[in-house]
TORLUM-483680 format. One record per residue (C-alpha): residue in three letters; z, x, y. Coordinates in steps of 0.25 Angstrom, whole numbers, padded with zeros to 4 digits, always signed. Last residue first. Layout:
% residues N
alaZXY
...
//
This chain:
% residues 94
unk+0146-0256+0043
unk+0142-0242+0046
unk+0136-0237+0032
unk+0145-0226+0026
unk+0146-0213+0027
unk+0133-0201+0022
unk+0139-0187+0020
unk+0135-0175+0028
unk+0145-0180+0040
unk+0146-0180+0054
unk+0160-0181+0062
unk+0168-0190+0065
unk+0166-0205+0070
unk+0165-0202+0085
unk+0154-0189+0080
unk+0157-0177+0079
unk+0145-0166+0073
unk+0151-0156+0064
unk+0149-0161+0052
unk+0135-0164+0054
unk+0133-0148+0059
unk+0132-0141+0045
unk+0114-0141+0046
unk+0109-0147+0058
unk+0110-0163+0060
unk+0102-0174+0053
unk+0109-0187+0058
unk+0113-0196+0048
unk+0119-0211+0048
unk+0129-0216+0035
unk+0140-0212+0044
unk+0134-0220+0056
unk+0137-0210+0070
unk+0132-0220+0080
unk+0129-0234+0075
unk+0116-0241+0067
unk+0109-0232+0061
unk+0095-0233+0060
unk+0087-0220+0069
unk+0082-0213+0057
unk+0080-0223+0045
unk+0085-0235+0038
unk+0101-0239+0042
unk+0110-0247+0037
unk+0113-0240+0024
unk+0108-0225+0026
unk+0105-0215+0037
unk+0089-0214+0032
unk+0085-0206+0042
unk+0091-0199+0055
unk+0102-0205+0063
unk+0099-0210+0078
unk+0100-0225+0080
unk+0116-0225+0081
unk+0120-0212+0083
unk+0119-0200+0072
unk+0133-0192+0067
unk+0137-0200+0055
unk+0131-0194+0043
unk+0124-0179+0046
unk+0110-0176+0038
unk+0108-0161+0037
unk+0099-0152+0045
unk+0094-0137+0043
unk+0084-0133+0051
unk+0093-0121+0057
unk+0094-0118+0041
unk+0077-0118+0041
unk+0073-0110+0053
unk+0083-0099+0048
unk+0074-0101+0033
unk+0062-0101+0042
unk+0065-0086+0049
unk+0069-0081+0038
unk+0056-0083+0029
unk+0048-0079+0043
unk+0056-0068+0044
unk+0053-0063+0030
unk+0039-0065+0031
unk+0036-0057+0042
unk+0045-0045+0037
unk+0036-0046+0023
unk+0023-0047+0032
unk+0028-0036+0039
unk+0030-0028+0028
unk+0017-0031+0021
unk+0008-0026+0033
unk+0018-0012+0034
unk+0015-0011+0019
unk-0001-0015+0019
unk-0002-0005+0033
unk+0005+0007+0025
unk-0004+0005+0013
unk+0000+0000+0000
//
């Protein structure tokens, strides 16, 4: 192999791997979760559950069986007047 061919394949290999690294940190700053009980009425994403049909259905603020997609390990963290945000579905408001 030639001086040139190494140097070439070198920099291909060093383009590569940042470009691998580069999408898996793009990736985990991507990363969402569903959080129960932190959307207002009207604004939770799909599919909350019993009483509601789609994006946009529940019926009051912070509805436990209501999601929001969030980032990654904050739905816990996020306070609301009824607590704070959970990863597990509650009940249907009645």
């Amino acid at each position: 192999m030639s001086k040139m061919s190494a140097l070439a394949l070198a920099a291909s290999v060093a383009t590569a791997v940042t470009l691998i690294a580069g999408a898996a940190t793009a990736s985990a700053a991507d990363a969402r979760e569903k959080c129960y009980g932190v959307a207002l009425k009207g604004q939770n994403d799909c599919a909350a559950g019993p009483g509601t049909t789609c994006a946009g259905t529940s019926k009051v603020d912070y509805q436990r069986n209501s999601w929001k997609l969030v980032p990654a390990g904050t739905c816990e963290t996020i306070k609301t007047p009824n607590g704070h945000g959970t990863l597990m579905q509650g009940p249907a408001p009645v």
